[in-house]
C-alpha positions as CSV (number, residue, x, y, z in Angstrom):
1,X,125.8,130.8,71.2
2,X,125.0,132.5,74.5
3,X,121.6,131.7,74.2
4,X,122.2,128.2,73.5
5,X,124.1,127.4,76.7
6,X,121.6,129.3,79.0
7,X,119.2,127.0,77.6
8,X,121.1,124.0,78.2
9,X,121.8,125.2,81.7
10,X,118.0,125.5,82.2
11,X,117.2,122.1,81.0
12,X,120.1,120.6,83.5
13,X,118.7,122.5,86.3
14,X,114.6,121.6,86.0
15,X,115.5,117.7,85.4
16,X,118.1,117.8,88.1
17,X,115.4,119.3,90.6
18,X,112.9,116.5,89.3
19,X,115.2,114.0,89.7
20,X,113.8,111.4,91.8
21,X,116.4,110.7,94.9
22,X,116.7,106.7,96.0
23,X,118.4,105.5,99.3
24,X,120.5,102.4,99.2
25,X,121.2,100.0,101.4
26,X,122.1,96.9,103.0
27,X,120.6,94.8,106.0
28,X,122.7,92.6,107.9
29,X,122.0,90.3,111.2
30,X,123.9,90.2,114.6
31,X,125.6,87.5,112.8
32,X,126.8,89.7,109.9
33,X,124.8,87.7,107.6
34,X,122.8,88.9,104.8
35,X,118.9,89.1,105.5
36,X,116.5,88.8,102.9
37,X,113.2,89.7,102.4
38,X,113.6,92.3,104.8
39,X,110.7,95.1,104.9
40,X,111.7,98.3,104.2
41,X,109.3,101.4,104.7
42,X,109.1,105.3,103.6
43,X,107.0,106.2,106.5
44,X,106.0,109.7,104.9
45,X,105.1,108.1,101.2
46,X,104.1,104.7,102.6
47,X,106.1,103.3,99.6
48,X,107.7,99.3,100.4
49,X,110.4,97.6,99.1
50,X,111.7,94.1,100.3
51,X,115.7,93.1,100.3
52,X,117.3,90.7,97.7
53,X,119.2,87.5,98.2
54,X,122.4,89.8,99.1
55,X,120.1,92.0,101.9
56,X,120.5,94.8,99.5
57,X,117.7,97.2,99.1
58,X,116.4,100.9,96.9
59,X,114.0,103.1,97.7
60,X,112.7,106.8,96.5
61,X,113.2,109.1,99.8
62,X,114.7,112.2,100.6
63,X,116.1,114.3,103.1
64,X,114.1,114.1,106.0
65,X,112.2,110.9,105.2
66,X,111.9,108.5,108.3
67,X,112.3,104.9,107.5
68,X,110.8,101.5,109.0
69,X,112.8,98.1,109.1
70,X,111.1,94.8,109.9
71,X,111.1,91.3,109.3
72,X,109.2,88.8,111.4
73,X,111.7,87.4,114.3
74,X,113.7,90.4,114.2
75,X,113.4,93.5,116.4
76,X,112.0,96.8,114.4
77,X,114.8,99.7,113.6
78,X,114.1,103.0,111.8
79,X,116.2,105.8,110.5
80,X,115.9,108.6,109.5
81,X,117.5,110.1,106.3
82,X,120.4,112.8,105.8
83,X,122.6,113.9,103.5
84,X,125.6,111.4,104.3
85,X,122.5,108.5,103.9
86,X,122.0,110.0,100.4
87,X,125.5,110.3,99.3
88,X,126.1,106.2,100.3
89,X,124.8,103.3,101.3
90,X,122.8,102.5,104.7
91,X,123.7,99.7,106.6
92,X,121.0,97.9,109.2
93,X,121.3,95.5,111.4
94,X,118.9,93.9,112.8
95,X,118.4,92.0,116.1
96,X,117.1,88.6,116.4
97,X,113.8,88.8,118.8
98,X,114.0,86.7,121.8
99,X,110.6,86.7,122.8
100,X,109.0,83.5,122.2
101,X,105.4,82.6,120.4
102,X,103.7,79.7,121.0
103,X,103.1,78.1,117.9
104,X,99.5,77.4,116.9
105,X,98.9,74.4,115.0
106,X,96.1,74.8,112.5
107,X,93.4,72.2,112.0
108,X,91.2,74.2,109.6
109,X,91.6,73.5,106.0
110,X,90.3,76.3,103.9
111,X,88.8,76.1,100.5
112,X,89.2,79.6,99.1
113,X,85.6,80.5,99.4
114,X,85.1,83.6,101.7
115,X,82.1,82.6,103.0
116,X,82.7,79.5,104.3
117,X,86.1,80.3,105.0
118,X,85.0,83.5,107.4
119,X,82.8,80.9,109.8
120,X,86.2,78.9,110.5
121,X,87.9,81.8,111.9
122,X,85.5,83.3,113.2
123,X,85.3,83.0,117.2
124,X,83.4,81.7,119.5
125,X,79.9,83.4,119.7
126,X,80.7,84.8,123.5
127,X,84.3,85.6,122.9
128,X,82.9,87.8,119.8
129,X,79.9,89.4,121.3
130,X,82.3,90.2,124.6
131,X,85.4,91.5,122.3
132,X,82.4,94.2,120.3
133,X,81.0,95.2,123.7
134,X,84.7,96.3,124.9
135,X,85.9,97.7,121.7
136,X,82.5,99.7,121.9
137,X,83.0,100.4,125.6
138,X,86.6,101.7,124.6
139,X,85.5,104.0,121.7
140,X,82.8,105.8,123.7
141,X,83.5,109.6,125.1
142,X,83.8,109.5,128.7
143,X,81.9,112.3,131.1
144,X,83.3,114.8,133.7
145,X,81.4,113.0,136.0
146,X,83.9,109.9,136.0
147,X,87.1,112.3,137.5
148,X,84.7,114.2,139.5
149,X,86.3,114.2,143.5
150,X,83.8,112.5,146.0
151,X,82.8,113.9,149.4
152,X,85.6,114.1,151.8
153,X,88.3,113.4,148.9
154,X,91.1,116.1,147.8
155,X,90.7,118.6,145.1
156,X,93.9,119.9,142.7
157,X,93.7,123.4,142.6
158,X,93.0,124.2,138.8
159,X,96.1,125.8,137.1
160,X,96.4,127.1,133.3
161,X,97.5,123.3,132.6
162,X,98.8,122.9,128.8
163,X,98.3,121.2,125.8
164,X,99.4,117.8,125.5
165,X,98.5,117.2,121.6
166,X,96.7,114.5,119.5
167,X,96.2,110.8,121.0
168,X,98.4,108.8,118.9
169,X,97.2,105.9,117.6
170,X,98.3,102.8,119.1
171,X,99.4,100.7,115.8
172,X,100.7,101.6,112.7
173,X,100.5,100.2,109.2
174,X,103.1,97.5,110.3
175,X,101.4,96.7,113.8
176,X,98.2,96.1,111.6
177,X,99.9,93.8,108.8
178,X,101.9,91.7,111.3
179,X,98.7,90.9,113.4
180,X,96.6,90.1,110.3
181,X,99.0,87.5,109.1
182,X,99.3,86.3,112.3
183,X,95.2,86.0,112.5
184,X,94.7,84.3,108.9
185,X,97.2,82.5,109.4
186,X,100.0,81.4,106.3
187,X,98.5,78.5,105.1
188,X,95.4,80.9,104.5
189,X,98.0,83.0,101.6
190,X,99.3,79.7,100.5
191,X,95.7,78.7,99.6
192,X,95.8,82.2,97.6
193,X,98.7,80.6,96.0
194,X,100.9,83.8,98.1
195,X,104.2,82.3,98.7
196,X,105.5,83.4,102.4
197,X,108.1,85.8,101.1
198,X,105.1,87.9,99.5
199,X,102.6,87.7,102.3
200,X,103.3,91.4,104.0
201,X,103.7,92.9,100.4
202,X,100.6,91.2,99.3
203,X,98.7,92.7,102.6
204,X,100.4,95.9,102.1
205,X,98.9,96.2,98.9
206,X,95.4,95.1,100.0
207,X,95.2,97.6,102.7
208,X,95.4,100.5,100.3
209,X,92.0,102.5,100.3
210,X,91.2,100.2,103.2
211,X,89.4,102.2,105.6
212,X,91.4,101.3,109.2
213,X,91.8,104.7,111.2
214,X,89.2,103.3,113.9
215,X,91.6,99.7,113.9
216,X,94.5,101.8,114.2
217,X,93.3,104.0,116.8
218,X,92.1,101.1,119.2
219,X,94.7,98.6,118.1
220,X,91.5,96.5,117.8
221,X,90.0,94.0,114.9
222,X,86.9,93.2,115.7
223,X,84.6,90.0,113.2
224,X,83.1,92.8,110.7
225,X,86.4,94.1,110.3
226,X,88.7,90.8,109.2
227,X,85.4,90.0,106.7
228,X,85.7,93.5,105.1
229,X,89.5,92.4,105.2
230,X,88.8,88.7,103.9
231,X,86.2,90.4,100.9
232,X,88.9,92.6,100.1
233,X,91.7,90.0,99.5
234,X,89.2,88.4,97.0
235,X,88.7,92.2,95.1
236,X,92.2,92.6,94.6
237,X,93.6,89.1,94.4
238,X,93.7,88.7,90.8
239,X,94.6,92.6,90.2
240,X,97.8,92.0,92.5
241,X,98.6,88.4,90.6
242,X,98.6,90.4,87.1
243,X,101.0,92.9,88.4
244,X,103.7,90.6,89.9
């Protein structure tokens, strides 16, 4: 009988350990009313979820985990998690942006095909060729030479000085998705028969295994890199249809 319970016990404790942990919450405007459609991001797994109808949302996280909120119009708010956000729900609200965009009417029709459909957004053949000549400028090492004092001009003594860490990128996953969407443009993911609801989850999901780290460093997408985008919204079109 002993023997029995211990091994009970045992099997409680390894699934409770494995149990996956979710965080639940709710995301609410100034107004107090319900937002849907609301991004919601697990900045250490990269795992998304959007809010329902009621601005209700569930997600796999943990202690620790640092979460992203967004939706376009709306200012961004994180948190992070603890053990009070585990034991109930989260509530968010979000604040309306005031910053104002000019809207850009659209005159392009697209057809679906990449290649025709890269020459209409592509820019002007100056604006391009001056755009890869600064992103190049930017990404190049600079010399000692540049900070070197001139004749006649001050010189800091030099000290032990300290470490001052890794340059941060300058966008993040979000900064990236936001600026595509704005670039293509939503009648583009209508064409791709992506309602507007789904557009950031549908660019979110194209972006996996896309190679960005130089984008994301330089906060910079130059032509080569929205046609490698473009080609890979044809790859996985149909793969992310079948799954929805």
């Amino acid at each position: 009988m002993g023997k029995k319970l211990l091994f009970i016990f045992f099997i409680f404790t390894v699934f409770h350990l494995n149990a996956q942990e979710y965080i639940f919450g709710n995301v609410r405007s100034e107004e107090n009313a319900e937002l849907e459609d609301v991004g919601v991001i697990n900045l250490r797994t990269d795992e998304w979820v959007q809010t329902n109808r009621e601005g209700h949302f569930m997600i796999a996280g943990k202690d620790g985990d640092k979460f992203r909120i967004f939706k376009n119009g709306y200012e961004r708010a994180e948190f992070t998690v603890n053990a009070q956000n585990i034991a109930s729900a989260v509530n968010i609200i979000l604040i309306r942006n005031t910053q104002l965009i000019e809207e850009v009417e659209l005159k392009k029709s697209f057809t679906g095909n990449f290649k025709s459909d890269s020459k209409l957004l592509n820019r002007p053949k100056k604006v391009e060729q001056l755009m890869m000549d600064l992103g190049g400028y930017m990404s190049k090492k600079s010399t000692a030479g540049v900070m070197a004092a001139k004749a006649g001009e001050f010189v800091q003594p030099l000290g032990p000085g300290f470490p001052i860490g890794k340059v941060r990128n300058q966008w993040d996953d979000v900064d990236l998705s936001i600026y595509l969407q704005k670039a293509l443009g939503d009648e583009y993911f209508y064409d791709l028969k992506i309602e507007k609801s789904q557009i950031q989850h549908f660019i979110f999901f194209v972006l996996q295994g896309f190679e960005r780290q130089k984008i994301l460093k330089y906060a910079y997408v130059d032509g080569p890199d929205m046609q490698r985008f473009q080609q890979a919204i044809l790859t996985k079109i149909e793969k992310y249809k079948s799954q929805r």
